[in-house]
TIKEDREN-951808 format. One line per 8 residues: number of its first residue (from 1); their letters; for each residue x, y, z of C-alpha. Coordinates in pm, whole numbers, plus 32768, in hexadecimal, padded with zeros to 4 digits. Layout:
NUM) A) X:Y:Z ~ ...;
//
This chain:
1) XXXXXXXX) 6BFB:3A1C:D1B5 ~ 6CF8:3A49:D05F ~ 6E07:3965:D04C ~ 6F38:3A2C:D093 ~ 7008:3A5D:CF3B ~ 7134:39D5:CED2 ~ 71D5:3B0F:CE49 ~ 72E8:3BA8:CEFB;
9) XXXXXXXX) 72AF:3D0D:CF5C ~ 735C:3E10:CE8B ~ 731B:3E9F:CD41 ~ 71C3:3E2A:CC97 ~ 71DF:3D33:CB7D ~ 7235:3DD5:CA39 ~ 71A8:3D44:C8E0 ~ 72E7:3D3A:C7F5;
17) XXXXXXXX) 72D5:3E1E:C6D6 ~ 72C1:3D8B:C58E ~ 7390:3E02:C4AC ~ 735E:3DB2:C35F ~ 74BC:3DDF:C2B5 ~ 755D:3CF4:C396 ~ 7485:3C21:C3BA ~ 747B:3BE9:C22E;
25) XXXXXXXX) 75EC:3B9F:C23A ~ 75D6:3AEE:C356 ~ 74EB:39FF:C267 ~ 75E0:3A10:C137 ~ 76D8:39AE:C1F1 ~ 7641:3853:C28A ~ 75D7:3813:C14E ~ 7737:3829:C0CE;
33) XXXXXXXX) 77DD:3748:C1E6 ~ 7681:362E:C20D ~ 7647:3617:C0AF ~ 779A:364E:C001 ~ 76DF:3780:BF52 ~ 77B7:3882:BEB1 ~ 776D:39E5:BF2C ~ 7758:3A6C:BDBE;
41) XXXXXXXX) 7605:3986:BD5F ~ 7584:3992:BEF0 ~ 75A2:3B15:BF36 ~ 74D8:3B98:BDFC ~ 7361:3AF9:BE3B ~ 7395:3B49:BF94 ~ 73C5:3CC0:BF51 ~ 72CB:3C8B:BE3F;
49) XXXXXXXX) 71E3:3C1F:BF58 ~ 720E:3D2D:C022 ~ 71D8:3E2A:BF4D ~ 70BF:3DA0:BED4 ~ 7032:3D88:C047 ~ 708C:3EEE:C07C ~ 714F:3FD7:C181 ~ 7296:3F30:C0AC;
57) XXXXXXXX) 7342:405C:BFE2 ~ 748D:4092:BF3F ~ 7557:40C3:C03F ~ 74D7:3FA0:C106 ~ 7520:3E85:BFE6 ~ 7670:3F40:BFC5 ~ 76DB:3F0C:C141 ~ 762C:3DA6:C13A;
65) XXXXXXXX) 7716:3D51:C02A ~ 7852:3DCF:C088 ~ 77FA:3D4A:C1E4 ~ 77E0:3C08:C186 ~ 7935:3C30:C05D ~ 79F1:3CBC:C141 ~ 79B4:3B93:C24B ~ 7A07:3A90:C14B;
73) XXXXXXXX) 7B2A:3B40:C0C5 ~ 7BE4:3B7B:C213 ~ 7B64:3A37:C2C5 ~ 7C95:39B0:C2F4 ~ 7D23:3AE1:C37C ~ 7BDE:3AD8:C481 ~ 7BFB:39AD:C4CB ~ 7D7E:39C9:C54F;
81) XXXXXXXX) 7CE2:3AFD:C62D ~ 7BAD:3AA4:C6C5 ~ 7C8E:3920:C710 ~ 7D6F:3A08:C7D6 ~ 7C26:3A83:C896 ~ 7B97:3977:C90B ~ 7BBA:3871:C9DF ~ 7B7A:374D:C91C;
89) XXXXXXXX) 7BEE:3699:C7D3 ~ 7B49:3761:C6A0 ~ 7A9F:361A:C625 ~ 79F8:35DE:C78D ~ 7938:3737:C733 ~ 780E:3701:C67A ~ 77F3:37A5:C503 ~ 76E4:386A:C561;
97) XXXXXXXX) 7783:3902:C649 ~ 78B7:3902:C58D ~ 7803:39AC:C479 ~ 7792:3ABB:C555 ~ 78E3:3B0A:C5FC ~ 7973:3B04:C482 ~ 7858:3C2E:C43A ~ 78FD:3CE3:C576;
105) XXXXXXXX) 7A48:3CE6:C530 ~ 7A2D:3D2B:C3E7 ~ 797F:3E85:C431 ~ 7A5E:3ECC:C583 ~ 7BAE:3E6E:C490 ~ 7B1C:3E7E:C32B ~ 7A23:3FC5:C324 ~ 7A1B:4116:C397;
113) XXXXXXXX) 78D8:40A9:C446 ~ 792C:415E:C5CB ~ 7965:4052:C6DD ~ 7846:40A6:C7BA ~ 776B:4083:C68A ~ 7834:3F0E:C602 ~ 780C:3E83:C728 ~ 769D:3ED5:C7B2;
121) XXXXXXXX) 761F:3E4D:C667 ~ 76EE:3D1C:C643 ~ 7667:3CF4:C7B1 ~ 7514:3D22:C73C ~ 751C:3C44:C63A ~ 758C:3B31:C702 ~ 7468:3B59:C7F1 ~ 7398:3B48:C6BF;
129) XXXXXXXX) 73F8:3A18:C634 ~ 74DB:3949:C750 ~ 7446:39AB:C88E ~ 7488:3A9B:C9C5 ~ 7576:39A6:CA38 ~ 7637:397C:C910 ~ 7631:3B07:C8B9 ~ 7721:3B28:CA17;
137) XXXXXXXX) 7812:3A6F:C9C1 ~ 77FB:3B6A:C853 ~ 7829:3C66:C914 ~ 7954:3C10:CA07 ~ 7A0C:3B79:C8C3 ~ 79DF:3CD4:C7E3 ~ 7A34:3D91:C92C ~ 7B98:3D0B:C91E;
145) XXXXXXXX) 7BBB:3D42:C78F ~ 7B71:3E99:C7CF ~ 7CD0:3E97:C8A5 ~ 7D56:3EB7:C760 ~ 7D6A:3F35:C61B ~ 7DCE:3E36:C4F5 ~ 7F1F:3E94:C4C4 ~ 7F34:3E5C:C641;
153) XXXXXXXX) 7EB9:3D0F:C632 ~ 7F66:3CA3:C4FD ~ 8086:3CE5:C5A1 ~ 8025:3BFD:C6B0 ~ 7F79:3AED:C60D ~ 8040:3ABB:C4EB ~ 81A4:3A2E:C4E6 ~ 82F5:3B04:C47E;
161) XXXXXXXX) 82F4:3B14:C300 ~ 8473:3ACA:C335 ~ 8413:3966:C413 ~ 830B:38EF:C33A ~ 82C3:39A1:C215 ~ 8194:38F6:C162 ~ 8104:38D6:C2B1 ~ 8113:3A4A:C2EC;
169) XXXXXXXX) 80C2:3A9B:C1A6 ~ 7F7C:39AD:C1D6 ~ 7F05:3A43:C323 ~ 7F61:3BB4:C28C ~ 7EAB:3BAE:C177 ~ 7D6F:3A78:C1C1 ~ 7DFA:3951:C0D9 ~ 7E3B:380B:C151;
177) XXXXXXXX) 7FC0:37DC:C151 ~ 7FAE:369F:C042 ~ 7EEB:378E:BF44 ~ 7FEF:389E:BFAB ~ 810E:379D:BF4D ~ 8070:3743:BE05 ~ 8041:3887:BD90 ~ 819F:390C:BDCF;
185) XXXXXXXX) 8234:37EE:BD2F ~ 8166:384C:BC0F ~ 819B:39AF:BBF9 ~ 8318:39AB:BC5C ~ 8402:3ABB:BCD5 ~ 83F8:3B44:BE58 ~ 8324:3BD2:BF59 ~ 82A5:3CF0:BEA5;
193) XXXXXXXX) 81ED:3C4E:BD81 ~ 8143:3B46:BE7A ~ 80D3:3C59:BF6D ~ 8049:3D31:BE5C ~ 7F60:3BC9:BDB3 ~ 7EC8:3B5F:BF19 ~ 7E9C:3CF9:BF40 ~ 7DD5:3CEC:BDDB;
201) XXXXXXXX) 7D01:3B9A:BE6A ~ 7CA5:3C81:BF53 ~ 7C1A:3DA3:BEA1 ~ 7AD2:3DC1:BE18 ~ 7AC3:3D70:BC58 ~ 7A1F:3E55:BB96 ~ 7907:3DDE:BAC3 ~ 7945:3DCA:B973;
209) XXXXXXXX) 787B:3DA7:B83E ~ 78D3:3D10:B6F4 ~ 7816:3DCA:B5AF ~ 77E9:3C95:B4CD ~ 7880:3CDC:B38B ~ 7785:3D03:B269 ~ 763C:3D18:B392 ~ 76B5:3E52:B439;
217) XXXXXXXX) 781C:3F5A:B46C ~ 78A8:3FD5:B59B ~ 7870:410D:B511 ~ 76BF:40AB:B550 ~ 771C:4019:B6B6 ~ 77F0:415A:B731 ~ 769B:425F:B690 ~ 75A6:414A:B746;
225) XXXXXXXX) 765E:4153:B8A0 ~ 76B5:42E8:B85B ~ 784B:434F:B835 ~ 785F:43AF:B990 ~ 77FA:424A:B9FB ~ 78E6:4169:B8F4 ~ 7A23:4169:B87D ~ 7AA3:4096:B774;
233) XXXXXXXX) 7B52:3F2E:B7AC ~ 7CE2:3F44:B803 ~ 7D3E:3E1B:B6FF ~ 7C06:3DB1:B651 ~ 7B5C:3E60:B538 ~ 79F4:3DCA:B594 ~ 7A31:3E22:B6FE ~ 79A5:3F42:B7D3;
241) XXXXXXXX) 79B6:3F8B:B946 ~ 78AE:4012:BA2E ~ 78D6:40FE:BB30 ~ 788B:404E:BC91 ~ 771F:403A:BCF4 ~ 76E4:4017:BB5A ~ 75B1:3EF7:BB01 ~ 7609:3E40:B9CB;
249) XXXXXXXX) 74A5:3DB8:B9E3 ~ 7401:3EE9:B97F ~ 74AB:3F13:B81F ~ 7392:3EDD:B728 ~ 7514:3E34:B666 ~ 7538:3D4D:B78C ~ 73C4:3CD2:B7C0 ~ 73B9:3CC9:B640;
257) XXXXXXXX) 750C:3BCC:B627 ~ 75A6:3CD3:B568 ~ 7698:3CD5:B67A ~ 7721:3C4F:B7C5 ~ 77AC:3C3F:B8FC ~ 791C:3B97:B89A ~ 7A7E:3BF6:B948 ~ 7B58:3C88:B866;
265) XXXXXXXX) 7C6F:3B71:B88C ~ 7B4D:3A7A:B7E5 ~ 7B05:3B3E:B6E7 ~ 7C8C:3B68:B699 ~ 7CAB:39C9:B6A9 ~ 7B9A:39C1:B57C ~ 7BDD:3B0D:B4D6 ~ 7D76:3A55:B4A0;
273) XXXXXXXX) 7CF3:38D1:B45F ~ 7BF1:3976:B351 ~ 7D3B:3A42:B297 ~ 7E3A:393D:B29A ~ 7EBC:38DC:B14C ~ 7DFE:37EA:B095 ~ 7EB4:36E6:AFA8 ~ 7D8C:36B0:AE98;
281) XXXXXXXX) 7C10:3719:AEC1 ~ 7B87:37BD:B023 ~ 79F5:3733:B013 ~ 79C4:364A:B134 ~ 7A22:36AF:B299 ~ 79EA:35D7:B3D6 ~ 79C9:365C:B53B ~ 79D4:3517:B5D3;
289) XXXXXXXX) 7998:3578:B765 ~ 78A5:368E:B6E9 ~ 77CB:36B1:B851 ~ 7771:37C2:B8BB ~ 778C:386E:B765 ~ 7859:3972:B76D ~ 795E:393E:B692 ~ 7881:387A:B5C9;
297) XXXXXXXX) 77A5:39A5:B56F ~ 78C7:3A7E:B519 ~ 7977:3953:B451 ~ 782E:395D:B39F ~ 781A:3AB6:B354 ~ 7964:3AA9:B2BA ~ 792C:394B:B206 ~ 7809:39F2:B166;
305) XXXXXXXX) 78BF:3B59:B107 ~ 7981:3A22:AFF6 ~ 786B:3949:AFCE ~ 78EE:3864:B0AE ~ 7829:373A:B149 ~ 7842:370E:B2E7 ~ 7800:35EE:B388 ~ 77D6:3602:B505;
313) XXXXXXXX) 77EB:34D4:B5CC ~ 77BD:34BF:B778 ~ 7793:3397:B804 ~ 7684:33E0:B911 ~ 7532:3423:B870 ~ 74DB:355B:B94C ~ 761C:35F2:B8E4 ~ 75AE:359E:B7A6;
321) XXXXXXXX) 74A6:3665:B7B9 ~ 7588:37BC:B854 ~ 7623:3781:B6FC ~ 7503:378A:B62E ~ 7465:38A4:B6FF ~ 75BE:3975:B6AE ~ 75DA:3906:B544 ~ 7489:3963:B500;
329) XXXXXXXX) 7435:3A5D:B3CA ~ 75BD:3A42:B361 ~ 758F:3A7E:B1CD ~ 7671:3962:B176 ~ 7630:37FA:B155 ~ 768B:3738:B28F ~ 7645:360F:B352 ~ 7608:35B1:B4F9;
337) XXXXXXXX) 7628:347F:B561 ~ 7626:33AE:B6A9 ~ 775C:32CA:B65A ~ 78B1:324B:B728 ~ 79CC:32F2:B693 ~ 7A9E:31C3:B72A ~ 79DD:30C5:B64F ~ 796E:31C4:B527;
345) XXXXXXXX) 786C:314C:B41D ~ 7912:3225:B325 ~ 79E3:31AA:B1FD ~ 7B5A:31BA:B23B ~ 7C00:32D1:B156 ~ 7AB1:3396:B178 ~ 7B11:34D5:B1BA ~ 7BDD:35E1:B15B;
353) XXXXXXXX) 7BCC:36BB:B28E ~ 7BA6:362E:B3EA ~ 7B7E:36AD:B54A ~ 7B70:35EE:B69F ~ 7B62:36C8:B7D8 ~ 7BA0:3571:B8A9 ~ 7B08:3550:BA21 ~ 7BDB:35C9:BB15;
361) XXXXXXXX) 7C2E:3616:BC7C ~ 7BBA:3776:BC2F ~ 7CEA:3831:BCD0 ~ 7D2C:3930:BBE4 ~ 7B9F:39AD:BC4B ~ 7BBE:3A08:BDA2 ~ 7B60:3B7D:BDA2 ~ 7A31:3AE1:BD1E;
369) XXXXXXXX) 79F3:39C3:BE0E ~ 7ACF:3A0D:BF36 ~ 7A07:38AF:BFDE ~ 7AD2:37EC:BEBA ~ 7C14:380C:BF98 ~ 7B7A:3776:C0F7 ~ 7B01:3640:C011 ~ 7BE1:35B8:BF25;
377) XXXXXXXX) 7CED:34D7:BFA1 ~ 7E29:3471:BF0D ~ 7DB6:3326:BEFD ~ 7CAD:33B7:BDE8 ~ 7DAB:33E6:BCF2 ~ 7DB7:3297:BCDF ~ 7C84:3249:BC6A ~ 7C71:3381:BB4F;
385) XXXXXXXX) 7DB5:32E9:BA87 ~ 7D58:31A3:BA0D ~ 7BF6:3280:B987 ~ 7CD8:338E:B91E ~ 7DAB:32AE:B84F ~ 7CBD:3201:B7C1 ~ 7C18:334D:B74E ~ 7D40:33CD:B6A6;
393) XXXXXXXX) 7D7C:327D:B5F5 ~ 7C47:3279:B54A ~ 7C4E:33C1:B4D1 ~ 7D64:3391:B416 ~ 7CED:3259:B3A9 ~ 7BB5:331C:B334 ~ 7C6C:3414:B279 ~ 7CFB:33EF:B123;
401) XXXXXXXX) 7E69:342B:B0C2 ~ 7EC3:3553:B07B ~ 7DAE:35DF:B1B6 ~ 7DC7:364E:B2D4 ~ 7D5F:3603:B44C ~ 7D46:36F2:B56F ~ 7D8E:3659:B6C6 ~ 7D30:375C:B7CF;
409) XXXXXXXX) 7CD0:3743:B967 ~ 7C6A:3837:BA25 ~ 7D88:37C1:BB2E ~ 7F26:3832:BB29 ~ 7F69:36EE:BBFB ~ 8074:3642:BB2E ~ 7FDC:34F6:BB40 ~ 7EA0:3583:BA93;
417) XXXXXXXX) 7F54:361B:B98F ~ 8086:361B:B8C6 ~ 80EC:3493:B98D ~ 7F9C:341E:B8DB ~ 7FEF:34AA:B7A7 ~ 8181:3403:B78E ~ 80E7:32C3:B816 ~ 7FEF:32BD:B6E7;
425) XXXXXXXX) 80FE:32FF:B5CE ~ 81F9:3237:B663 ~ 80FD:3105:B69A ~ 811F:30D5:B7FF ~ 7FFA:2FF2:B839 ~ 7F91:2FC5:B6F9 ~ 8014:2FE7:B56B ~ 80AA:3128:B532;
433) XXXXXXXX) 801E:3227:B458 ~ 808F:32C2:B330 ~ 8047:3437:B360 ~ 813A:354A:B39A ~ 812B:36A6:B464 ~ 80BF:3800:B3F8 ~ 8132:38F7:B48B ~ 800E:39AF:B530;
441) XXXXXXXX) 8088:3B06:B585 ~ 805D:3B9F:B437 ~ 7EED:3B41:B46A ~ 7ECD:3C02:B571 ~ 7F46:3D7E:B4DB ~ 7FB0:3E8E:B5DE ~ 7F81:3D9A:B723 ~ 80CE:3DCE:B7C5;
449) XXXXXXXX) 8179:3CD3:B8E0 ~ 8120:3BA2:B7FA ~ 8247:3AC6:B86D ~ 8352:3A1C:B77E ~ 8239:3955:B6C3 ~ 81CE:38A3:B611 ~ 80A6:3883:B6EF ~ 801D:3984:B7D6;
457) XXXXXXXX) 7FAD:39DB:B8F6 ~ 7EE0:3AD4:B978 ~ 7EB4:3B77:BAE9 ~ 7DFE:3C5F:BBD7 ~ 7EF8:3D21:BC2C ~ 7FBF:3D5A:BAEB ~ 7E83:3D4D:B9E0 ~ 7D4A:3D82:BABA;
465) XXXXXXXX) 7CB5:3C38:BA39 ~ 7CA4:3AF5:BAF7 ~ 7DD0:3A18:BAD9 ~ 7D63:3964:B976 ~ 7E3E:38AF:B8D8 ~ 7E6F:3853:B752 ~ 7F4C:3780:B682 ~ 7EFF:3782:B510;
473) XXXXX) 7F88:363E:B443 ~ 7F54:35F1:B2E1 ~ 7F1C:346B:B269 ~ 802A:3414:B19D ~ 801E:3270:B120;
//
């Protein structure tokens, strides 16, 4: 006689449906929260997998990747929504979980993905990788989102801009409120300017490419990628844009080191410290924070244009090697090296040019790595300054009199930028340095919104760049 079973009567078990999309950033995005990956070095070989393992087209790496950008950039904003949906504390929910209710909202409140269709696969692909059980509890949470639309729930999750402002501001637009603080103070002026940077964190950069000068032209990149495809750069005369969807990878230019991948506000930062006046001769540049290599190889192509000499120093040896792999073929003498900027084993009065793009919190790169601005801390300012300090005081050290040093971040958080800079010259914890400002906004011709100087800074919203930031100071005793 059979045993009687154990299944309640009713519909006949149901295999969940893989689907491969989600499920892909579903993976990208546990790899971002367990292994503190970024989504921008995770989310490539995992599309490059799945192509290679077939069924994975176009369109599917396209919605895998805005499904899992999208999440990250408007976390905070889920989070406040699906905490008003359930009926625990968000941190008693486990990131799995988490992860797959993020995916949900993001395509009920994010997409134009219909709500039948968000929610069965969100449900789906929670029986897939959490369990039946699990995928209920899915489904009754997205079931309430869908109450709503996100204006709706904005206007109940987040407080009155008038009662709390940076919290509002945080909640409206996914930053957390000490970032949101920071970056006001450093932008100034009212509502309006703040609303339209965290809007700008929010949007998706274009990729640009920098044409090395003396290797390749922009006018070779745009006839590669085809006019309808590329447009030229907005500031930068080695800069051109692709059209969304564009590979950079393909370009025989870009495979060839010819050319790059580079934002156009890094290519203004070396593009201004490599046409600063020069007291005396111009032959031996420094970039002393050189890793990955991207200002590096276009510091090089210029350095070489004079017959220049570049040295590029990074301090961790596999960085090193991103240096080496970007300077490589560059027609002019130069120089990688796996050295401490901090504790340099360069001659003082070396150089005549130097550059040091200094470690940072990296908030001025959030388009780029929305995760950035669920990680950093305020606490981690902390720790940058005394290496940020340090950095700037041995580049001038390094450079002769009469030369000139380019102090750049790719942060607008005061503390990271022009603060480090005053507390160098004025010698607050250590000897003050001789070396005065240049004005850097005549480096920079036809950029508009530059600020009162003499340093700049750049932004999302007003430049389409990330937020780098430059000051330009010439040695002087």
């Amino acid at each position: 006689m059979n045993a009687p079973s154990r299944r309640r009567p009713g519909k006949p078990y149901r295999r969940p449906q893989k689907d491969p999309v989600r499920i892909l950033a579903f993976e990208a995005l546990r790899a971002v929260d367990e292994r503190d990956a970024y989504a921008n070095l995770v989310l490539p070989p995992l599309l490059r997998k799945a192509r290679e393992e077939g069924g994975f087209d176009g369109r599917d790496a396209a919605l895998a990747t805005e499904l899992v950008y999208g999440t990250l950039r408007r976390q905070g904003t889920y989070d406040a929504i699906i905490a008003a949906c359930v009926d625990r504390p968000l941190r008693e929910v486990d990131p799995p979980v988490l992860d797959v209710l993020s995916l949900g909202a993001h395509q009920l409140l994010g997409t134009r993905i219909p709500t039948h269709a968000a929610v069965s696969s969100s449900v789906e692909l929670a029986r897939v990788v959490l369990g039946d059980g699990r995928a209920k509890f899915v489904n009754a949470v997205l079931r309430r989102i869908t109450a709503d639309d996100l204006d709706g729930w904005l206007a109940r999750v987040a407080p009155p801009y008038d009662e709390d402002p940076e919290e509002h501001l945080g909640i409206v637009h996914s930053h957390p409120r000490w970032i949101v603080s920071a970056l006001w103070d450093a932008l100034g002026g009212g509502r309006a300017g703040i609303e339209d940077l965290l809007e700008a964190d929010n949007e998706r950069p274009e990729v640009t490419l920098v044409a090395r000068p003396g290797r390749s032209t922009t006018e070779e990149l745009i006839a590669a990628v085809g006019e309808d495809s590329a447009l030229p750069g907005r500031w930068s005369p080695y800069a051109v844009r692709l059209a969304e969807g564009g590979e950079p990878g393909a370009l025989d230019a870009v495979r060839d080191g010819r050319a790059g991948v580079q934002d156009e506000g890094s290519q203004l930062v070396a593009a201004a410290l490599a046409q600063a006046p020069l007291d005396g001769p111009d032959a031996r540049w420094l970039d002393g924070c050189a890793g990955p290599g991207g200002k590096a190889a276009l510091l090089g192509a210029l350095a070489a244009q004079r017959g220049a000499t570049l040295l590029a120093a990074e301090k961790q040896p596999h960085r090193a090697r991103l240096v080496e792999r970007a300077l490589a073929g560059n027609p002019g003498p130069y120089q990688v090296i796996a050295a401490d900027g901090t504790r340099p084993p360069w001659r003082a009065g070396t150089f005549d040019r130097v550059l040091v793009d200094v470690p940072c919190t990296g908030l001025g790169a959030l388009r780029r790595r929305p995760e950035a601005r669920w990680r950093r801390r305020p606490e981690d300012l902390e720790g940058f300054a005394p290496l940020q300090r340090g950095l700037l005081r041995e580049a001038l050290a390094a450079t002769r009199v009469g030369g000139v040093v380019g102090y750049a971040t790719c942060s607008p958080h005061l503390a990271e930028t022009r603060v480090v800079v005053d507390d160098v010259l004025k010698g607050r914890g250590g000897t003050a340095v001789s070396a005065e400002w240049i004005d850097a906004r005549p480096l920079m011709p036809g950029v508009p919104a530059l600020g009162d100087g003499p340093d700049v800074q750049l932004w999302p919203h007003l430049h389409g760049t990330d937020a780098m930031y430059l000051a330009l100071l010439r040695r002087t005793a």
